[in-house]
C-alpha positions as CSV (number, residue, x, y, z in Angstrom):
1,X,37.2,-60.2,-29.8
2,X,38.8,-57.5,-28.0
3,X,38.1,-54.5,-30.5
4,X,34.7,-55.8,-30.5
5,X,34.3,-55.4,-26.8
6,X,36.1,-52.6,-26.4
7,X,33.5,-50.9,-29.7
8,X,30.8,-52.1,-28.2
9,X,31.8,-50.3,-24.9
10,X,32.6,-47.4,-27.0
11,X,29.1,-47.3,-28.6
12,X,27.4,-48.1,-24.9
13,X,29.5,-45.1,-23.6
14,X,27.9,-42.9,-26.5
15,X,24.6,-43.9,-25.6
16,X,24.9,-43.0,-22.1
17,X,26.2,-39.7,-22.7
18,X,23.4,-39.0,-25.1
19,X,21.2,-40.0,-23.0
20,X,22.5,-38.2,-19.7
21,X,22.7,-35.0,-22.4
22,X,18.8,-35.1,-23.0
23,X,17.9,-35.5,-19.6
24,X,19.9,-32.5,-18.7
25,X,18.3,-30.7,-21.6
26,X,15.2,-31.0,-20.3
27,X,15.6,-31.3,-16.6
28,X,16.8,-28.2,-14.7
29,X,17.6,-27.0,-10.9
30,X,17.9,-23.8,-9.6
31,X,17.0,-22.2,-6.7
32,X,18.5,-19.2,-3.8
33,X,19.0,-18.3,-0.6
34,X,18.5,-15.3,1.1
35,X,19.5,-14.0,4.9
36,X,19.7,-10.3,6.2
37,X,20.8,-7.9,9.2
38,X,18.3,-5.4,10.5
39,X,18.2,-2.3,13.3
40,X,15.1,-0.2,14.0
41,X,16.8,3.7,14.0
42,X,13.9,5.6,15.8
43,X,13.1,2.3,17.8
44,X,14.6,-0.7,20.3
45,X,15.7,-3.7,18.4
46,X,14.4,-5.6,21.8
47,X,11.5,-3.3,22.3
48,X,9.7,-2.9,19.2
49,X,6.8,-3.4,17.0
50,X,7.4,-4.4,12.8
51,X,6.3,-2.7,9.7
52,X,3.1,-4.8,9.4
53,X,3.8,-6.1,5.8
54,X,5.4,-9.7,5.6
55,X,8.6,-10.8,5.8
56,X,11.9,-9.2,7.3
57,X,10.6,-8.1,9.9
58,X,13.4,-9.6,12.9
59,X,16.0,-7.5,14.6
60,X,19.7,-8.4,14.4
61,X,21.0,-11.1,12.3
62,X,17.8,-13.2,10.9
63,X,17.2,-16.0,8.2
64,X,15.0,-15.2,4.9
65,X,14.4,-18.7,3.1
66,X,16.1,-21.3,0.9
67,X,14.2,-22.7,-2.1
68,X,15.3,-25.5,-4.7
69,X,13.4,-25.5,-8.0
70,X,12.9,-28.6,-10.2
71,X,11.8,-28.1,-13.6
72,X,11.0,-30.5,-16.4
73,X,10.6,-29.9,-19.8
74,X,9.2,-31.8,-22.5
75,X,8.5,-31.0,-26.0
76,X,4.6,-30.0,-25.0
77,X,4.4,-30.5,-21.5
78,X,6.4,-30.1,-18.1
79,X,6.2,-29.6,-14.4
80,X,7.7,-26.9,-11.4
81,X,8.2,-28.3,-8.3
82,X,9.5,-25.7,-5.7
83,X,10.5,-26.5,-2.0
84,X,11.2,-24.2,0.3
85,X,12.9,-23.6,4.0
86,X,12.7,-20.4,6.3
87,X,10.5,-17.9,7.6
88,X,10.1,-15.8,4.1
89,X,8.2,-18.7,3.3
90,X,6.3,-20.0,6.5
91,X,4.7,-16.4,6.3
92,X,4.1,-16.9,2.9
93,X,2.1,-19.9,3.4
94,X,1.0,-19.9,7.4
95,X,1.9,-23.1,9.9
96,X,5.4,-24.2,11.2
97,X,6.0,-26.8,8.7
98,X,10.1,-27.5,8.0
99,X,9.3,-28.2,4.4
100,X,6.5,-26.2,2.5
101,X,5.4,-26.0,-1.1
102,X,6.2,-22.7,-2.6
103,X,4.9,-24.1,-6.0
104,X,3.9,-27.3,-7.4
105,X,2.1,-27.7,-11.4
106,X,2.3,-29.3,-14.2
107,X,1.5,-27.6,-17.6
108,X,0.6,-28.2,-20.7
109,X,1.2,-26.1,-24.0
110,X,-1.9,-27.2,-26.5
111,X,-0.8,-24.7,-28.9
112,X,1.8,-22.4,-29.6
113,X,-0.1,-19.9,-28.0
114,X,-2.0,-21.7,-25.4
115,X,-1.2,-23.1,-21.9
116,X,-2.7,-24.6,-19.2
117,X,-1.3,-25.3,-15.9
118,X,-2.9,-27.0,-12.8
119,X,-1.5,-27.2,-9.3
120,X,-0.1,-24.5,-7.3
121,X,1.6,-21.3,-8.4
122,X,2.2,-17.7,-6.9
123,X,0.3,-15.3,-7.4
124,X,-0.3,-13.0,-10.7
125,X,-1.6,-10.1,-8.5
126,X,1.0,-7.1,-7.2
127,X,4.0,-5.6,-8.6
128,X,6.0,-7.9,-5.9
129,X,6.6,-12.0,-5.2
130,X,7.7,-14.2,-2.5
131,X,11.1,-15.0,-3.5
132,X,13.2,-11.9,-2.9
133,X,15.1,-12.5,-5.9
134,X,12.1,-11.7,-7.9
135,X,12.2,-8.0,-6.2
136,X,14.0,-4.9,-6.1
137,X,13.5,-4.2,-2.4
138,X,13.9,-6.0,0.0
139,X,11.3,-5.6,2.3
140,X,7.7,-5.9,0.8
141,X,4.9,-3.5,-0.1
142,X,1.8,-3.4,2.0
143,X,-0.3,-4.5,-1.4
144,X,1.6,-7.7,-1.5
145,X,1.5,-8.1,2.3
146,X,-2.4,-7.6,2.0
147,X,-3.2,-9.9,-1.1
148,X,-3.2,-12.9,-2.1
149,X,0.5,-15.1,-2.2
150,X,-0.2,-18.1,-4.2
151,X,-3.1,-20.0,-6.0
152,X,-4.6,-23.3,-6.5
153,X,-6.0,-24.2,-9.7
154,X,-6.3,-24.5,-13.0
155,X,-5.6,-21.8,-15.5
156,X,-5.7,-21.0,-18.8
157,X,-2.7,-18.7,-20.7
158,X,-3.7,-17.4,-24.3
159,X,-1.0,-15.3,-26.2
160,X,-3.3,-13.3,-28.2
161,X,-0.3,-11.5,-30.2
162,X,2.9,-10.3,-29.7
163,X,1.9,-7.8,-27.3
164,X,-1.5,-9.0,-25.9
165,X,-2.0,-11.8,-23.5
166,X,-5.1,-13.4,-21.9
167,X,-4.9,-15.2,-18.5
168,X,-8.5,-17.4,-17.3
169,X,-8.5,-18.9,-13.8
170,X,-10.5,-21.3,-11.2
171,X,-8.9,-21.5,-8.3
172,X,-9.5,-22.7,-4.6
173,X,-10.1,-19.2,-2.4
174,X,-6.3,-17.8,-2.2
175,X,-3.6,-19.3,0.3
176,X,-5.8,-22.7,0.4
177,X,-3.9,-25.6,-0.8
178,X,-7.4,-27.9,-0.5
179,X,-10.9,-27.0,-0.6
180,X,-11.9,-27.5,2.8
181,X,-15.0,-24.9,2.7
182,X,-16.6,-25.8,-1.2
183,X,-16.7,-22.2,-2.5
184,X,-14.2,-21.6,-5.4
185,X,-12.4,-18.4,-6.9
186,X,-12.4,-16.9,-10.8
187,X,-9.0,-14.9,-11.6
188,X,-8.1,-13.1,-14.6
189,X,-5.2,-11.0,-16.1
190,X,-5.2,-9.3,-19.6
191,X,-1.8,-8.2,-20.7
192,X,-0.2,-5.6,-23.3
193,X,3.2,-4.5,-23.6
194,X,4.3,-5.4,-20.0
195,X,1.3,-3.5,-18.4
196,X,-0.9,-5.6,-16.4
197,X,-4.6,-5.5,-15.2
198,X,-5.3,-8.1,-12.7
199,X,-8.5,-9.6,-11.7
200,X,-10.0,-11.5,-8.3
201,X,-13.4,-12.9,-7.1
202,X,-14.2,-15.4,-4.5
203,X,-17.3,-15.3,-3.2
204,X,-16.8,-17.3,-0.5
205,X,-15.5,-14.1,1.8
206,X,-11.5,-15.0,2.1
207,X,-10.5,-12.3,0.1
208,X,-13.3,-10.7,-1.3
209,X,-12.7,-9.0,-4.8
210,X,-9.5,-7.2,-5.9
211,X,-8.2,-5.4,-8.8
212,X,-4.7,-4.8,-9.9
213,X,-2.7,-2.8,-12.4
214,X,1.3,-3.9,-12.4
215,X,3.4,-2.3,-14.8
216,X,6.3,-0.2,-16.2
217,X,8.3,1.9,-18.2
218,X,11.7,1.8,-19.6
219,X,11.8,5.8,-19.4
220,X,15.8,5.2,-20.6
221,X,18.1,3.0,-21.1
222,X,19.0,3.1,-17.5
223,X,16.2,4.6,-15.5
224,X,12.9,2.2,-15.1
225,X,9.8,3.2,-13.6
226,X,8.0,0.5,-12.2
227,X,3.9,1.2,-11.1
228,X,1.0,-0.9,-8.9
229,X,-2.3,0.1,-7.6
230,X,-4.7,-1.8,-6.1
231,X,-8.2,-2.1,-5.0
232,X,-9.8,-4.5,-2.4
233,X,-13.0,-5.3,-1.2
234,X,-14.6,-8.4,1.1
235,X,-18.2,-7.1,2.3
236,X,-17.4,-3.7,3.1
237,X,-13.9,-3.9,3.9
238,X,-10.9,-4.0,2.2
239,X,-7.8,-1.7,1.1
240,X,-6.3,0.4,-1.3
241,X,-3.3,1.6,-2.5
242,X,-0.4,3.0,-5.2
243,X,3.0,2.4,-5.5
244,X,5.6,3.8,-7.7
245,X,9.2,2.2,-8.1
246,X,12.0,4.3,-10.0
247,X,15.2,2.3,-10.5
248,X,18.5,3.9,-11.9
249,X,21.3,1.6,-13.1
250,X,24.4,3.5,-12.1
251,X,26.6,0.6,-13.5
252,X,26.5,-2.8,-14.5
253,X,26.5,-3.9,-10.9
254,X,25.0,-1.0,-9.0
255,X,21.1,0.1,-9.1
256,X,19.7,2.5,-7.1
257,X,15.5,2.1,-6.6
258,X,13.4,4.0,-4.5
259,X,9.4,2.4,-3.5
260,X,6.9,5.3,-3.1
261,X,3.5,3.6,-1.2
262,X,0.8,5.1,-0.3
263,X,-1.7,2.6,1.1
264,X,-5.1,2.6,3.2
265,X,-7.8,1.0,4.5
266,X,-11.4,1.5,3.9
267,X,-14.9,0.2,5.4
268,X,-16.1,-1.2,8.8
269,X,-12.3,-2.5,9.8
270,X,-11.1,1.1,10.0
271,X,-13.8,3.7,10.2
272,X,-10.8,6.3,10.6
273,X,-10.1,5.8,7.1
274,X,-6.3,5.6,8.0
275,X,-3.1,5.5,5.6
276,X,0.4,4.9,5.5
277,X,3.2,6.3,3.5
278,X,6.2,4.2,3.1
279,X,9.1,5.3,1.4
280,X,12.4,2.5,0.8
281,X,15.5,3.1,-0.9
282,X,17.0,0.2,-1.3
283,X,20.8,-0.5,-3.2
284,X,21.5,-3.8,-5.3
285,X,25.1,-4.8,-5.9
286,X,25.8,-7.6,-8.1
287,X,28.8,-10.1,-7.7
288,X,28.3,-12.9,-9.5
289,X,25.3,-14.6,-8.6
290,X,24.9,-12.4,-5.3
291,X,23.1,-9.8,-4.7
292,X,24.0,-7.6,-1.3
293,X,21.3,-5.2,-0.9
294,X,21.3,-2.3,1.8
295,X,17.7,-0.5,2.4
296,X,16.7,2.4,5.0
297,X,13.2,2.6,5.4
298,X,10.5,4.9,6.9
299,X,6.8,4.3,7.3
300,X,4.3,7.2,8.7
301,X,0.8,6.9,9.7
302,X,-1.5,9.5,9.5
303,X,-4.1,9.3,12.1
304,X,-2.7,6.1,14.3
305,X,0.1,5.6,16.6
306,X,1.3,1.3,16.0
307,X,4.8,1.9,16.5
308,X,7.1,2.3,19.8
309,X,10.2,4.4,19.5
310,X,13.1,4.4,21.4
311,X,11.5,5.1,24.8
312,X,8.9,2.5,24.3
313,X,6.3,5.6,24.3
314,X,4.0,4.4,20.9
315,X,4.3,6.7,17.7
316,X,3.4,6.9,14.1
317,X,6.4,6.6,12.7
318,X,9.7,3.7,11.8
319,X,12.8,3.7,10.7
320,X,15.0,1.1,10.1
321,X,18.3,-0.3,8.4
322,X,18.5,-3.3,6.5
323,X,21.5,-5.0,4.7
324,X,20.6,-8.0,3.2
325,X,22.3,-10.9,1.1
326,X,20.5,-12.6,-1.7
327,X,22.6,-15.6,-3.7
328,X,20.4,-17.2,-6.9
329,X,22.0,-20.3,-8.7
């Protein structure tokens, strides 16, 4: 009686195991957090006005965001729930909430070369994404700041070959978690060999219409050249811009990248046609799973003063220091 109990506990112990294995198999959390120092150089860090693209933009030491990631897997179909704390993210989606949604979908693969995926998902548009883990530089581009973060919808991925890919989308107007104003958005994105044209249309004037390219080249084994240009219009209005991002692996632990923008607006918002160049060169040093990152960065306008500098007199130009800590698990 007693080698039967203690078999049967045996056997019951196996069970559990297997079953705890195939529940982590499919079931997987991840997630980082991210938190930085900044000083403006030709500026008061108590007197100043930011960059004007989203995110980093507090003096001293500031907070980024914290995200945990829940994935399931099954055999054919799964779901992504993402949570996230911080002001990366309240910026990201608007409001003062503790607790936002980053992303939230469930997906289904019909095929091996088709999936679809409803609920809410960042956005395909830009070369850059909210999480800064998903980034070179730190700071953000003024195309990412000025398009669209996440979508709402249901979409359509069709993996045409090895190197072509199809992407079909009808979404609520960008940012818009639920429909409140009945008008609905159509997105597209055709794919080959890592290059990227992006499509957007609502017609219900939140954004307008944009087009996107995102892409890159591996121009060596250690030198990449990433590249993103835009187009946006919304009745008349809208923005433009190119970006070019070289990145040099000096080791296994050190890159070196460098983001080129040139951006502007166009139509009744700014009849002064005026433009920005931002240059950032940003380090990323890799310990484990964190990433310290320092960045210097200038922005110059060329017919508009938004800027104060160090007087509090108003100028066209900033500068400023960033040193920023990124840990992924």
């Amino acid at each position: 009686m007693k080698k039967l109990i203690t078999l049967s506990m045996f056997f019951l112990a196996c069970s559990l195991f297997a079953q705890e294995e195939t529940t982590e198999s499919k079931l997987t959390i991840g997630g980082s957090v991210d938190t930085y120092y900044q000083t403006y150089l030709t500026s008061s860090d108590d007197n100043y006005i930011p960059f004007g693209t989203s995110f980093a933009d507090q003096t001293g030491f500031a907070l980024g965001m914290a995200n945990v990631i829940a994935s399931y897997e099954g055999e054919k179909t799964g779901a992504v729930a993402d949570l996230a704390f911080g002001t990366r993210g309240l910026q990201a989606v608007g409001g003062d909430m503790d607790i936002f949604i980053n992303q939230l979908y469930a997906y289904w693969n019909v095929s091996e070369s088709t999936t679809l995926t409803l609920g809410r998902w960042n956005t395909y548009l830009g070369y850059e994404v909210i999480s800064p883990v998903g980034n070179f530089n730190y700071s953000t581009s003024y195309m990412f700041s000025s398009g669209p973060f996440s979508m709402v919808g249901l979409k359509a991925d069709f993996a045409i070959s090895d190197d072509f890919s199809l992407m079909l989308a009808l979404m609520n107007p960008t940012d818009v978690n639920y429909n409140m104003t009945g008008g609905y958005a159509l997105g597209a994105q055709l794919g080959y060999a890592g290059q990227f044209l992006n499509l957007y249309y609502d017609d219900n004037e939140v954004l307008g219409f944009e087009i996107d390219y995102t892409g890159g080249f591996d121009l060596s084994e250690d030198f990449f050249l990433g590249i993103n240009g835009a187009y946006q219009d919304n009745d008349g209005s809208g923005f433009y811009g190119a970006a070019l991002y070289p990145q040099l692996a000096t080791s296994d632990s050190f890159s070196l990248g460098l983001r080129g923008e040139y951006f502007g607006l166009h139509g009744d918002a700014n009849p002064a046609e005026e433009s920005v160049l931002s240059l950032t060169l940003t380090g990323s040093y890799t310990v484990e799973n964190l990433i310290i990152k320092p960045e210097i960065r200038l922005d110059s306008w060329s017919d508009s003063m938004p800027y104060l500098d160090s007087d509090g007199a108003f100028t066209d130009n900033l500068a400023a220091f960033t040193l920023a800590a990124i840990y992924s698990f």
